[in-house]
Structures are given as structure tokens and as C-alpha cells.
N, C-alpha and C positions, 0 to 999 in steps of 0.2 A: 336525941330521938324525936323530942317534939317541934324542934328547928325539920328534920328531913319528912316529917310527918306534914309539915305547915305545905315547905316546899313539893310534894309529890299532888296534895291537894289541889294546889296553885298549876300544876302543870296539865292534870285533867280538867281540872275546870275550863281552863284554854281551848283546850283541846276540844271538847263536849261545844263551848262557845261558836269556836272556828268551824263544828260540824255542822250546829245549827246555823251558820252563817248561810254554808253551801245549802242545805236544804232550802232555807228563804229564795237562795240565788236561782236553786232548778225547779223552782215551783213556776215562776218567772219564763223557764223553758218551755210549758206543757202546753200541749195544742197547738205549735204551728206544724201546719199541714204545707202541700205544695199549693194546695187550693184557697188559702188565709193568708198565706207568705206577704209580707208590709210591700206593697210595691215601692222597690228600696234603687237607689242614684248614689253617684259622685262623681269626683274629678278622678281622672287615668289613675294618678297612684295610689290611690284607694280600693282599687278596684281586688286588687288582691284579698282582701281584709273583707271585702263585701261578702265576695265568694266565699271567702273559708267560715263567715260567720253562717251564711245559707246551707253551707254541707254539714255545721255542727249542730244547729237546729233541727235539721231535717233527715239527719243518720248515713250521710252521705259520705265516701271515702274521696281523696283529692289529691293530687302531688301536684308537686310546681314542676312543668316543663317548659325545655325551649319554643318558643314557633318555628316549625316547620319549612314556613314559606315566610317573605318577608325578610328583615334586617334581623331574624333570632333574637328576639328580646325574649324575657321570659315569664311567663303566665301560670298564675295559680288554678288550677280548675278539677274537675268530678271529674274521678276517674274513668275509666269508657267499661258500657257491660253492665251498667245499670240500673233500675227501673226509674231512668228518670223524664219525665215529661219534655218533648221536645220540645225546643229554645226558653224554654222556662229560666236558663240562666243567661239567656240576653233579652228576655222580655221583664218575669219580678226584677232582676238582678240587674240594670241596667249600669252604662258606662256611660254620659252625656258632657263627662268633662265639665271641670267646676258653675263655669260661668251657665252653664243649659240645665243643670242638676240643679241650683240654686233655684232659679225661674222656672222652672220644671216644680218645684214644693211649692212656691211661693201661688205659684199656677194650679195648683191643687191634680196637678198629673203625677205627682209621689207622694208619696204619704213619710218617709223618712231616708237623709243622705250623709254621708260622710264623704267628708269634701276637705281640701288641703287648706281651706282658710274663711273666715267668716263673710257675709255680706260686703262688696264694696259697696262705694256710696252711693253708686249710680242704681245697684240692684235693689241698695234701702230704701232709696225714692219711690222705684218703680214699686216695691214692697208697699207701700204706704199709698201712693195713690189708687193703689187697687184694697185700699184695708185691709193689707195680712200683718199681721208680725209673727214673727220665727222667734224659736225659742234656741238659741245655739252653744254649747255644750263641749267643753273639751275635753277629750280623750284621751290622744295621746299626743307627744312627744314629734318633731320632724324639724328639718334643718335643711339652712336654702346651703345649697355646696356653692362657690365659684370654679369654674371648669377654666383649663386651658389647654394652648393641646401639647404633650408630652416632651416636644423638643424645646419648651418655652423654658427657660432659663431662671426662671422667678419660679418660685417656689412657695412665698407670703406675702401676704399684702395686709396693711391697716387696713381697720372701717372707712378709715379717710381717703386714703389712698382707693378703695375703692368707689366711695363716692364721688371725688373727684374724679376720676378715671368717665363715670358716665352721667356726670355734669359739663364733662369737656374741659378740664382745669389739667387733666394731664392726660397726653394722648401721643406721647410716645414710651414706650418699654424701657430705652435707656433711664430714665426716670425713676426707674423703680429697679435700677440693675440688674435690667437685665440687656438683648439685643438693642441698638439701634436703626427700629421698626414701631415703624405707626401701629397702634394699637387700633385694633376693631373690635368694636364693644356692640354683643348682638342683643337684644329684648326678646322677649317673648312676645305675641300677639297678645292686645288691649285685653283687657277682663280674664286673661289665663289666672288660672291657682299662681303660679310663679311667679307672673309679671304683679299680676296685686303683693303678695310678698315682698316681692322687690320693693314694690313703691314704698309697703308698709316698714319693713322689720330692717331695709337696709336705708334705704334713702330717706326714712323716720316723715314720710310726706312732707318734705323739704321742695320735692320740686326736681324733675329733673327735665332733659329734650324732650320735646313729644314726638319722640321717635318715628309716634305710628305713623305720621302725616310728614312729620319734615324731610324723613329719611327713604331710599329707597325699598322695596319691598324685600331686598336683599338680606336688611339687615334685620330684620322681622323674622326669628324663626318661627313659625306656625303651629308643629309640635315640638314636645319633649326631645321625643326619639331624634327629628333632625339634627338640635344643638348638635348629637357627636359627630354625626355627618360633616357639619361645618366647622367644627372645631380642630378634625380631623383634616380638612381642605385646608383652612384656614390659621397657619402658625402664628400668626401674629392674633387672634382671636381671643377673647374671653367671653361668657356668657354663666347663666347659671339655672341651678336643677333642685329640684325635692333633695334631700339625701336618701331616703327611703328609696326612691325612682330609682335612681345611680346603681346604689347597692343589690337592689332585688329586683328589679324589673329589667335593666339592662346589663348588669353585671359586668363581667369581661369578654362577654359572647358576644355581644351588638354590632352589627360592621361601623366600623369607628371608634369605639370604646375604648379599643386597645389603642390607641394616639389620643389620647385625651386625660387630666392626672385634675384630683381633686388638689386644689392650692390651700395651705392654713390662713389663717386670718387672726392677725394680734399673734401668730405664733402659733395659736391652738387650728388645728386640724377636726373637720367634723366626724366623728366616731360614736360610736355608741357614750362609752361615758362622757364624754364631754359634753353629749346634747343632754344626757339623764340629770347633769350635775348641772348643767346650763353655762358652761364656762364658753362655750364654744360662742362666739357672738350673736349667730344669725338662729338661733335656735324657734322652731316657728309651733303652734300647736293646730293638730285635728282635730274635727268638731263633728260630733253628730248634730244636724239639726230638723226638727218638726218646727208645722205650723203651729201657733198657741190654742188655733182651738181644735185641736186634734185631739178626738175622744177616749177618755182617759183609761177606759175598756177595752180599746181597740189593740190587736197583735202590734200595732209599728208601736204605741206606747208603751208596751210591754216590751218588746226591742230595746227602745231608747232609756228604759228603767237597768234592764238585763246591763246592757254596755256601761253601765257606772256601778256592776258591784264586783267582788273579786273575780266573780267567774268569767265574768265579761273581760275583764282586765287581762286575765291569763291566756285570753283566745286571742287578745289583742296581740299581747308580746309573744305569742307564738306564730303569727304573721310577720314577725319582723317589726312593730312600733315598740316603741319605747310607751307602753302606760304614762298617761299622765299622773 
């Protein structure tokens, strides 16, 4: 009796604990207005996660739909029939793509971002010659996919195998058994979320072509959304993407999408568990980040506190990230 007595104690206590957690968490919510809202950035595949965090603060209802016009990717956004202040979520709520969002805070034109990946070195520089430093913060969870396009024979590739593939040590498919066909191996444009990735998480800043200069602009895709365009043109093609991007932004709606197949690497395929557990190789993390001297009063520092406790966490993974 005094054993289920100890136990039942032990389980309200939890409980009562875990309640006052949330209370600490939504006191952290109170007071933003549309008129206070943190003039808030990031890179494209974030952008979902900005939005749904601006409709949770602000009482806002949102679904994800397809675009309309364009190659049908799909967008998280306030539903229509609202009282919501015109372009207020392409003005607070902007989309400037990693490398503009970055220099955009550092610039003192945001006041807080979430972005697919920290500072490069070039943006730290420029961070430093103008005296800012950034405070950068990870959140959650993302994974770089390798893409090819669906008739491509190959299915897995090593880490190695893929750094060689765009270091130029191997550049034909039979290679890796699959066709006997020159492989095209496309980048992203310099300072993208992806192409930094790439340089960081798969090519370990080893070094690879500098593509951006050597090669023609062909092999340069300039957005996200193109990769599937070309990869869908392009059979003999590889290139690579956010996983978050893939999965929720262009899904199997995108023109292209559908001729294009995530490949495994070492065997493991990028998935939810496998980026959670980190087995998946190229597993990469998102980051909120403020300038350091961002006042510590202020709605964006309240944001950037908000997104590191469970409440923040549970809005996160219900956008589709993986919590850090």
C-alpha cells in the first residue's frame, strides 16, 4: 500500500511539474501583437515553420496548400477571411533565403532568423568587420537528401563514393552500377543553405571544383525548386536538397518531382527516424539565430527563449522538423 502510495505521489508530482513547465512556456507567449511581431527571416525551407510559429502567437488559423500558379509546390500560410493586416506576412514574416536573411540580422534589418544552417565563413568575416556577432542556436533536426532522377539504376551510394563523384574521381554511373553514362553532378549556387551544407556536412570542407567559376551556368542550379526540373530532364543527373524541402514543400505535386527518387547513403535512406536517431549520414541542424546584442526585453528575445522550451519544440515538430 505504501509502495502504490510512494508511486501515485511520484506521478502527480510529474504532472503538476510538466504543468508548471507549460505555464513558464506561455507566459513567454503574452504580448505579441501584429504591431511588436520580431521582424523575423530565413532560408526557403523554413519558411513554413516561420509562418506557423506567427499564426500560433498571434491566434491565427493556417493550412498547407498547393500553389496555385507556378510548378505547385506547397506552402504553409493564414487561412483567407481573416482580420489579418495586409502583407504583414511577407513584410514581419519575410523569406530572403539563407544567405540574405543571414546579412539581413547581421545588418540589423531582422531582428531574428531561422535558417538551414550557420554563418559561412565569408558571412563571419563580413559579421566581424562590421562588429556583430550572432548568437546561433539549434533547433531542430534536417537532412541533406541526394536526388537522382527515377530511371537512374543506382539506388545507394557511400559517403565516398559520393565525394568522389564531385571531386571528379568518378564520373561515370557504370562505376557505381549502375548505366554506362557520364554522370552530371549539379551544385547549388555559392552561399545557398544547401551548397554551404554540402561543402560543410558532406565534403567535411575537404575541397571540392569550384564549380561556380569553372563550370558553365548550367550546371548551377539557382533554386531549390529547379534541382527537379533538371533532374527530371536530366537522367544521368545527381544533385541534392534539404529533406524537410523534398518532403513538405515540394512533395509529389512539383512538376518534376514525380521523375526524381531520394537515393540511401551507407544503405540508410533519409527518414524521419534515421535523421531523429542520426544514423542517416548527412544529418544537418536548424538554427535560430539573434545579434548578441539584441535586448534582452525585447519580443524577438522572447521568441528566441520561446523556441528552446517544450512549447516551442511541439510547434516545431508539428511543422514537420524533427526537434533538436
Amino acid at each position: 500500500m505504501n509502495k502504490f502510495i510512494s508511486i501515485t505521489v511520484l506521478v502527480l508530482s510529474v504532472i503538476l511539474f510538466c504543468a508548471g513547465c507549460d505555464k513558464e512556456d506561455d507566459l513567454l507567449l503574452e504580448g505579441f501583437t501584429v504591431d511588436n511581431y520580431p521582424r523575423v527571416d530565413g532560408s526557403t525551407s523554413t519558411a513554413p515553420l516561420n509562418t506557423l510559429i506567427g499564426c500560433k502567437l498571434l491566434g491565427y488559423s493556417y493550412e498547407w496548400k498547393t500553389m496555385t500558379v507556378g510548378n505547385g509546390m506547397w506552402i504553409l500560410q493564414p487561412k483567407y477571411g481573416q482580420n489579418i493586416p495586409e502583407d504583414f506576412f511577407y513584410d514581419r514574416i519575410a523569406c530572403s533565403q539563407t544567405h540574405n536573411a543571414i546579412i539581413n540580422l547581421i545588418d540589423n534589418r531582422r531582428d531574428l532568423i531561422i535558417s538551414a544552417r550557420k554563418m559561412s565563413a565569408d558571412e563571419k568575416t563580413y559579421a566581424e568587420n562590421v562588429g556583430v556577432s550572432l548568437i546561433e542556436t539549434p533547433i531542430a533536426l534536417d537532412a541533406l537528401d541526394f536526388l537522382v532522377n527515377k530511371e537512374n539504376e543506382v539506388n545507394s551510394l557511400t559517403v565516398q563514393q559520393i565525394q568522389d563523384i564531385y571531386k571528379g574521381n568518378i564520373t561515370n554511373w557504370k562505376e557505381l552500377g549502375g548505366a554506362d553514362e557520364a554522370i552530371k553532378p549539379f551544385i547549388r549556387n555559392a552561399n545557398s543553405g544547401s551548397q554551404e551544407m554540402m561543402k560543410e556536412i558532406v565534403m567535411d570542407n575537404a575541397g571540392m571544383p569550384d564549380w561556380e567559376k569553372a563550370y558553365l551556368d548550367e550546371e548551377t542550379v539557382t533554386t531549390m525548386a529547379f534541382v527537379y526540373g533538371e533532374l527530371a530532364e536530366n537522367k544521368n543527373g545527381i544533385c541534392f536538397t534539404p529533406h524537410y524541402y523534398k518532403e513538405y514543400i515540394i512533395r509529389n505535386t512539383t512538376v518534376g518531382s514525380d521523375n526524381v527518387k531520394s537515393i540511401a547513403v551507407n544503405g540508410i535512406s533519409p527518414e524521419a527516424n534515421s535523421i531523429r536517431n542520426k544514423s542517416y549520414p548527412f544529418v544537418a541542424e536548424v538554427y535560430v539565430s539573434i545579434r548578441a546584442d539584441l535586448d534582452r526585453n525585447s519580443m524577438a528575445y522572447k521568441l528566441y527563449e520561446w523556441l528552446q522550451t517544450d512549447a516551442g519544440k511541439r510547434v516545431i515538430s508539428e511543422s514537420g522538423y524533427i526537434p533538436n
